[in-house]
N, C-alpha and C positions, 0 to 999 in steps of 0.2 A: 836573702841568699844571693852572693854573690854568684853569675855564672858567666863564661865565656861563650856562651851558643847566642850567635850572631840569628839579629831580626831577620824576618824574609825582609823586610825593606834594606838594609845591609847588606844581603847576600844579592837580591836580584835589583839591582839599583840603576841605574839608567847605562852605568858602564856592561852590563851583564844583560846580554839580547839573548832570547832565546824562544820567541813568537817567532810564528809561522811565517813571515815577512823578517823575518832578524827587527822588530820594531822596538826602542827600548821600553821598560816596564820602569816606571817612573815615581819615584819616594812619593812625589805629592798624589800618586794614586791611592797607595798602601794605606799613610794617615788617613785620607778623605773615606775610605771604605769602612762599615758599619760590617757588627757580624750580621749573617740572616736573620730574620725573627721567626722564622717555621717553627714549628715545634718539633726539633729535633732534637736529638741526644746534645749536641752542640750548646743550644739554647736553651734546655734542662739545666746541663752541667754552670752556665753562665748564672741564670737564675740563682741557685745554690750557692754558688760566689758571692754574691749577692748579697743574698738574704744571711749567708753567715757571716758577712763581713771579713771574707776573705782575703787575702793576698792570691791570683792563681799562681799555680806553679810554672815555671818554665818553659815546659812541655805543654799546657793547657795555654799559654800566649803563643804557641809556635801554632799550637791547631786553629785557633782565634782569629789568625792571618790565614792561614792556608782556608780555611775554610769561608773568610772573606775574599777572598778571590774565584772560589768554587768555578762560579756561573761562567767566568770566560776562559777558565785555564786552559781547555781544548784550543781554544783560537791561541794563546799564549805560548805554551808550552810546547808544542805540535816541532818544530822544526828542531828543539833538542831532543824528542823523542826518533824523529824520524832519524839524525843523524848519530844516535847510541845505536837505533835497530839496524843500522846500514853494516856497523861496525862489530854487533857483537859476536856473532858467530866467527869471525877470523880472532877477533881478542880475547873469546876462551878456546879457542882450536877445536868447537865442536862442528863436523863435518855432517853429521845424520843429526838437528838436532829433536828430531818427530818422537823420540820415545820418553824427552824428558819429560821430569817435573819441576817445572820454573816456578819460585817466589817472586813475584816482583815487589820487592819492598820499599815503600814510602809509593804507593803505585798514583796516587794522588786520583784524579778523572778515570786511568785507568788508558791513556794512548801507546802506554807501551805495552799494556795487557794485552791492547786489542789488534795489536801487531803480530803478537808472540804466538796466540790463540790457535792460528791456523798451522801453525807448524811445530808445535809441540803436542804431548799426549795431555799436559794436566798442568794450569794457571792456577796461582794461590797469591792472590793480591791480596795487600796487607796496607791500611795505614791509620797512622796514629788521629789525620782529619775525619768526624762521620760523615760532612757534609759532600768529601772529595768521592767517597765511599759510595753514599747515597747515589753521586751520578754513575758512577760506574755500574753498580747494583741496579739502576734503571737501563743504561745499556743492555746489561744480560737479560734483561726481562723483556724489553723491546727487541732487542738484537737489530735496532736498526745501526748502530755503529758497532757492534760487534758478533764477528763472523764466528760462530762458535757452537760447538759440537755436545754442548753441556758440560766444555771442560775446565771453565772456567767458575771458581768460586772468590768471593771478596768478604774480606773481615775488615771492620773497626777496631782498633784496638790499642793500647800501646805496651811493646814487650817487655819493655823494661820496669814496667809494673804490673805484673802478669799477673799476683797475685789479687790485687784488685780490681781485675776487669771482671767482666762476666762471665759466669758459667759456660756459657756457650764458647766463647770467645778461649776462656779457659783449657775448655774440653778438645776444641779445631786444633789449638798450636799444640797440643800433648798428643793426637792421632796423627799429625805430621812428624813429628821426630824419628829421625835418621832417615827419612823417604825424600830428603829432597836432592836432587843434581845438581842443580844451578840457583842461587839467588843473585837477581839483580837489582843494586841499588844505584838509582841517576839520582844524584845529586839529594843524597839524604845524611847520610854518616856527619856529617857535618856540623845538620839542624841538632842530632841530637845531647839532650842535656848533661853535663858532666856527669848530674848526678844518680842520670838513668845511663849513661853509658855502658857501663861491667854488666850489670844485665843485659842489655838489649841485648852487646857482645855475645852473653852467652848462650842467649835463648839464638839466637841465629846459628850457632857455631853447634849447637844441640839439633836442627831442623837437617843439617846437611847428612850425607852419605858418608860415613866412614871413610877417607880413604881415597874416596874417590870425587865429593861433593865441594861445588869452585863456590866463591864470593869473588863476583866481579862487582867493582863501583865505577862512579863516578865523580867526584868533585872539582869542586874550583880551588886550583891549589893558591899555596902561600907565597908571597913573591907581590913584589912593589906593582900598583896598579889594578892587584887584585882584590876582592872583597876580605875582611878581619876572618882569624882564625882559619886559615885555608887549610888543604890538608899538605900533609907532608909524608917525606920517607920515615921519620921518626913517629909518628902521630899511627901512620897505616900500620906498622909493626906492630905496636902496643897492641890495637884494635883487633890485629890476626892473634896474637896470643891472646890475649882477654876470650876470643871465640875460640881457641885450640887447634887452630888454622896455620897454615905456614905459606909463607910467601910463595908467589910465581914467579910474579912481575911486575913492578910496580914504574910508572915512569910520567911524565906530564910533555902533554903535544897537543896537537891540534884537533878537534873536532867540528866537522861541521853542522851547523844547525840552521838549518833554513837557506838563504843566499846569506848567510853571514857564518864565520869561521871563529872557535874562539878557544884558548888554551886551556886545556882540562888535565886532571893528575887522572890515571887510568891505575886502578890496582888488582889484581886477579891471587886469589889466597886457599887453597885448597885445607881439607877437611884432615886432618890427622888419621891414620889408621886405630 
């Protein structure tokens, strides 16, 4: 199956800083990394590939990466998480924002979770890696890196095949629908595969508040120097109708992340009544 959903080696390639130092993340890393061998859902699901002589799917080579980087993404990722949090409350215009209920979707480790935590009512991290999951889920259990009031919960899973996931997993994203305020997605909408797109779309676009419920993102747009398949003003549209979403504001400038600054599309799409 042909698809256009660019590798993590593609997307965060040595032109694309976004560790805690703006340090680049570098293609011959991405190759050289093995997934875990833990016995985790990760390395289940790999086995089973396996053993059926499978092809994986698109979205099982995207978690395959994501979840081989797991162990350092905190040290990596740190300085684009810190410079979305510095930014997002002016870029959805929320002023009080202690009573929402934030998704942080594609939440990976869980750095912007553990930002959000203290200043909202209710975190519901979500991502399609188990391994990124697992660390995050050790967070809240530890609560040494995350400050939190019990209000924070994290699922594995992937929406745009929701029928197949598990029960559990199942049952969370159907108790959330229409209860959410805000989902935030840093640098996700991008990864995902053409052919789970319209779903994810709409299972996220089902999560929000009537009316009243934003999607803010973040990507690396399109434009010369940029990584393959950026996003676009055409591309976010589509994305907000497919959820039943309508546009804010959609525009690409600058963000900073760490001591290094780097061109981001910013899109903000509210929930239809």
């Amino acid at each position: 199956v042909t698809t256009t959903t660019p590798t993590v080696v593609e997307a965060f390639g040595s032109s694309y800083r976004i560790g805690r130092s703006s340090r680049p993340i570098h293609h011959e890393a991405f190759l050289q990394r093995s997934i875990p061998s833990s016995t985790t859902k990760t390395t289940k699901t790999a086995n089973m590939m396996m053993s059926n002589n499978k092809e994986p799917t698109a979205q099982e080579k995207v978690n395959q990466e994501w979840d081989g980087m797991a162990g350092e993404w905190d040290d990596l990722a740190s300085g684009y998480a810190s410079g979305l949090h510095a930014v997002l409350w002016t870029e959805t215009s929320m002023d009080d924002p202690s009573p929402l209920h934030v998704v942080d979707f594609g939440c990976g480790s869980g750095l912007l979770t553990q930002r959000l935590a203290p200043q909202v009512a209710r975190v519901t991290a979500i991502d399609a890696a188990p391994k990124m999951v697992e660390l995050l889920q050790d967070k809240i259990r530890s609560r040494r890196a995350l400050q939190t009031n019990n209000n924070v919960q994290a699922y594995s899973g992937i929406l745009g095949n929701l029928p197949h996931e598990s029960d559990d997993f199942q049952r969370a994203m159907a108790s959330l629908q229409g209860t959410v305020d805000l989902i935030v997605a840093s640098s996700v909408l991008n990864f995902i595969p053409d052919a789970d797109l319209e779903a994810t779309c709409r299972q996220l676009g089902a999560l929000l508040k009537p009316g009243t419920g934003l999607l803010f993102h973040t990507d690396w747009p399109s434009g010369e120097g940029q990584p393959a398949h950026g996003m676009t003003e055409e591309k976010a549209q589509r994305l907000y109708a497919l959820a039943g979403l309508t546009a804010e504001s959609t525009r690409v400038g600058p963000l900073k992340m760490g001591g290094d600054e780097q061109t981001v599309f910013f899109g903000l799409a509210r929930k239809s009544s």
